[in-house]
N, C-alpha and C positions, 0 to 999 in steps of 0.2 A: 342511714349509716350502714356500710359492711360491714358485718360479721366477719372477724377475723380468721379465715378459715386455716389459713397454715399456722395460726398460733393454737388454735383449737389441734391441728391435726398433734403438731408440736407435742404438744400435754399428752394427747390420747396411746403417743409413742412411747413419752413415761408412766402412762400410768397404767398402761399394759406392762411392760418391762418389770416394773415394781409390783405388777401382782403377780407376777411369773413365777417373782421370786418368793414370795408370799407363799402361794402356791406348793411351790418344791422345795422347799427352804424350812418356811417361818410352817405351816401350817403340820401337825404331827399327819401319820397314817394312820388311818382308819383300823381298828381291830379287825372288824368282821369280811369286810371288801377289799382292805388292804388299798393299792395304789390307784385300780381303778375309780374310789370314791372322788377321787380329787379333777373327775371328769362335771361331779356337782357343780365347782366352780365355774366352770365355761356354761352348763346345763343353764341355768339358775338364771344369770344375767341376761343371758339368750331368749329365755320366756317371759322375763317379766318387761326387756325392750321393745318386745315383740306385741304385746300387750298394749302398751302405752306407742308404741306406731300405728296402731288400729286405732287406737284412741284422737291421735291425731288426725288421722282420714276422716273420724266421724264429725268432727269438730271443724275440719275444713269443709266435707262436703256440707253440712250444714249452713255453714256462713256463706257457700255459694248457694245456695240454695234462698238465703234472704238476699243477697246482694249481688249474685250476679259476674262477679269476679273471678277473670279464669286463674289469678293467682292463686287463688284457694282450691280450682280445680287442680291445680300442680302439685300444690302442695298436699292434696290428698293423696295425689297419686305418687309419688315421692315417700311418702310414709308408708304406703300399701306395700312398696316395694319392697321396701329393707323390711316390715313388718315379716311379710312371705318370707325372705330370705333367713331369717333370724327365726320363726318359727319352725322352718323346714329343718338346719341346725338343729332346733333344740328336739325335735321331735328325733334325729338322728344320734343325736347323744344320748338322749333321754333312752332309744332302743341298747344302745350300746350297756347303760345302766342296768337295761331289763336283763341284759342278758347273764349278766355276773349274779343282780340282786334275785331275779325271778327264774332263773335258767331258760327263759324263753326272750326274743328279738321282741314281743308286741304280745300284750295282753289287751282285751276290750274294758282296762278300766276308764271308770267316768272321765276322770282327767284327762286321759288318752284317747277316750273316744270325742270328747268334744272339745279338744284340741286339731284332732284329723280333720274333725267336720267345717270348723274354724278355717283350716288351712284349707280344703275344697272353695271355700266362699270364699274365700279372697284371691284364688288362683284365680275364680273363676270373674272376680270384680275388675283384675287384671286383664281378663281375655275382653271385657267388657269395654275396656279403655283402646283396646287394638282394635276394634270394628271400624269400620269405614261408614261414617255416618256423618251428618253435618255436625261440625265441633261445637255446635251450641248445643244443638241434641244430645249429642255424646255426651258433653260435660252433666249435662242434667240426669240423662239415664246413669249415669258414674255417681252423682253424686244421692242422687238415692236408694242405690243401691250402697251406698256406702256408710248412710244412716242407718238401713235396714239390717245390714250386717252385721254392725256392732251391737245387735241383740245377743248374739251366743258369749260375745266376750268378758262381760260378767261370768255366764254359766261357767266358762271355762277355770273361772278364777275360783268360782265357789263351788267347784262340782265335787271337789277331794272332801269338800268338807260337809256336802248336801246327802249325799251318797256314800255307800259303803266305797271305801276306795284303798287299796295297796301303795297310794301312790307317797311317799318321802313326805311331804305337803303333811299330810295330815301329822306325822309324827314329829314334824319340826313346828307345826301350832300348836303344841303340846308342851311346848320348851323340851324337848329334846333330842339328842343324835349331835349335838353343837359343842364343843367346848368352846374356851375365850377365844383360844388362837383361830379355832374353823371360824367361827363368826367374825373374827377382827377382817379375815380373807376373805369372807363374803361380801361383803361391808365394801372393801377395799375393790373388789371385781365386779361389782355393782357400779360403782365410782367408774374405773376405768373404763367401762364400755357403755358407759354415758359417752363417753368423747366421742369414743369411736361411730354410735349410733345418731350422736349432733351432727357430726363431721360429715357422714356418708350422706345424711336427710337435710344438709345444705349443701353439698355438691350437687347431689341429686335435683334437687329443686334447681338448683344452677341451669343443669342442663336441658331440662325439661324448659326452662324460661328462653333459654339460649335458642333451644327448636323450636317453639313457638314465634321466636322472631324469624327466623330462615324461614319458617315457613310460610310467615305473614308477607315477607318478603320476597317469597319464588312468585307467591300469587299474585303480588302487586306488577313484580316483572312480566308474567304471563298475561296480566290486563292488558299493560300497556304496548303490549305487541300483538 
């Protein structure tokens, strides 16, 4: 059965829309940052989809890895992408943050630093998938490297809290920086770019399936001439 993706896209248009409004609206302004804080919102969702996209690569390239299946090579490679895309984002926002909260664009804290180092590995898992190599080979050199990757992405998660760190993380596991309404908007922005990151990592795999037929297809045309 299809996943319904225009009814998914559908929702992801409301439910962006409604955290918009959440956002500028429903959520008060920050005392100390004032209206830049409310870049958290976008920050926040961005890293932790980002997270759980890696998450999925490991788990696909895994299961190809017992079974052989290039659907799970897609679908690794599908995840890696919006993963990248959504962490380059949040590393982009997260600078914009530094610059109000730390008056600097980029500090070498833990969470920052082994967030960058995250982002190199999977840029680099990406360039791995662009080689010109036999597509059984490739899928296999991809998908091991795509186990071995998701080593850092723990660290990344617990490094605010392993290590001395500046970074928001640590002060919001503290239950603080939150009132009811910033949390209801968190909550709520959280939600809504769930959609948007379903929607994009089922197109995506769409299309990645869709090229693997044309290309299974050019080749079969080429045999036979």
């Amino acid at each position: 059965m299809t996943l319904p993706i225009p009814l998914l896209a559908t929702l992801a248009g409301l439910a962006m829309a409604a955290s918009q409004w959440l956002i500028w609206v429903y959520a008060p302004v920050e005392a100390t940052l004032g209206p830049v804080q409310k870049i958290f919102y976008l920050h926040l969702p961005l890293a932790w989809w980002s997270l759980l996209s890696f998450g999925v690569t490991f788990v696909a390239s895994a299961l190809y890895l017992l079974k052989k299946n290039l659907r799970f090579d897609l679908l690794a490679g599908a995840a890696a992408e919006i993963g990248v895309l959504f962490s380059s984002l949040a590393l982009i926002t997260g600078s914009i943050w530094g610059r109000v909260s730390w008056n600097v664009w980029w500090t070498w804290d833990p969470r920052l630093t082994t967030t960058l180092v995250m982002w190199f590995i999977y840029a680099a898992y990406l360039l791995v998938r662009g080689l010109e190599m036999p597509r059984e080979r490739k899928a296999t050199v991809a998908a091991v490297l795509g186990v071995v990757a998701f080593l850092d992405v723990p660290l990344v998660f617990w490094s605010a809290r392993l290590w001395r760190s500046v970074h928001p993380a640590v002060f919001a596991s503290k239950g603080g920086g939150l009132t009811g309404e910033m949390a209801t908007t968190v909550i709520a922005c959280v939600g809504a770019w769930f959609f948007v990151w379903i929607c994009l990592l089922l197109i995506r795999r769409r299309q990645l399936l869709q090229q693997e037929r044309l290309l299974g297809l050019q080749q079969t045309l080429s045999a036979s001439n």
